[in-house]
N, C-alpha and C positions, 0 to 999 in steps of 0.2 A: 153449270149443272142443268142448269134451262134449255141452254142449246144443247146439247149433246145428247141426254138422255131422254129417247123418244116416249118413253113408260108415263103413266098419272105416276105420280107421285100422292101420295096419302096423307091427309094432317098428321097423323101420328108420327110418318116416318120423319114430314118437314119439320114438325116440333123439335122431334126427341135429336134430328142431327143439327140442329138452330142451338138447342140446348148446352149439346154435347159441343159445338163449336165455341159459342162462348163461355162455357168453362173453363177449357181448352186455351183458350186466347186471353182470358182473364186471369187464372194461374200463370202463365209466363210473362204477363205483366207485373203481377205482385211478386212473383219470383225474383225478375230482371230490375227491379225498382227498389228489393231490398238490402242489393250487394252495391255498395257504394263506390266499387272499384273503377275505374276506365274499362274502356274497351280495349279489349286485348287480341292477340294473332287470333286464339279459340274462338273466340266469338265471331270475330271478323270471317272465319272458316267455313265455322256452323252457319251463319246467315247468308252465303255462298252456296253453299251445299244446300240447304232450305230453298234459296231461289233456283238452282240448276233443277233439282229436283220437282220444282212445282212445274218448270218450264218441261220437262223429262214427262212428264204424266198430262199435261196439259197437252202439245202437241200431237202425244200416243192419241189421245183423244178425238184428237182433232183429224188425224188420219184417220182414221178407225170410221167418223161421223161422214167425211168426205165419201171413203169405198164406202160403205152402206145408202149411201145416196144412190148409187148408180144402178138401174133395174135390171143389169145385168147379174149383181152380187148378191138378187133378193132369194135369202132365204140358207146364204151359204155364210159361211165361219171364215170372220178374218182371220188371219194368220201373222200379220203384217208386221 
């Protein structure tokens, strides 16, 4: 989030998504700590799909940071 987003960033917003992250992350540990089962295909799926996906948004990012480097791209809309 540091590298990528050129913008200040505001205490309120860092708070309130710090906030909202570890609620977020603290529910599905109390969630995933109360079912006493193994780990099963579902699960094994979802945490697959969670990581391709972070990898899926991360990269986009990461192009997107790359083209807006370049002073040729300033001021125009990636598309990419």
């Amino acid at each position: 989030m540091f590298v990528f987003v050129q913008r200040k960033i505001g205490w309120f917003e860092g708070r309130l998504v710090s906030i909202l992250f570890f609620i977020m992350f603290y529910l599905f540990g109390v969630s995933a700590g109360s079912h006493p089962e193994p780990i099963g295909l579902i699960d094994i799926t979802g945490i697959i799909l969670f990581l391709v996906g972070s990898y899926i948004n991360t990269m986009a990012d990461y192009q997107r940071f790359v083209w807006k480097r370049k002073s040729e791209n300033k001021g125009r809309l990636y598309t990419g």
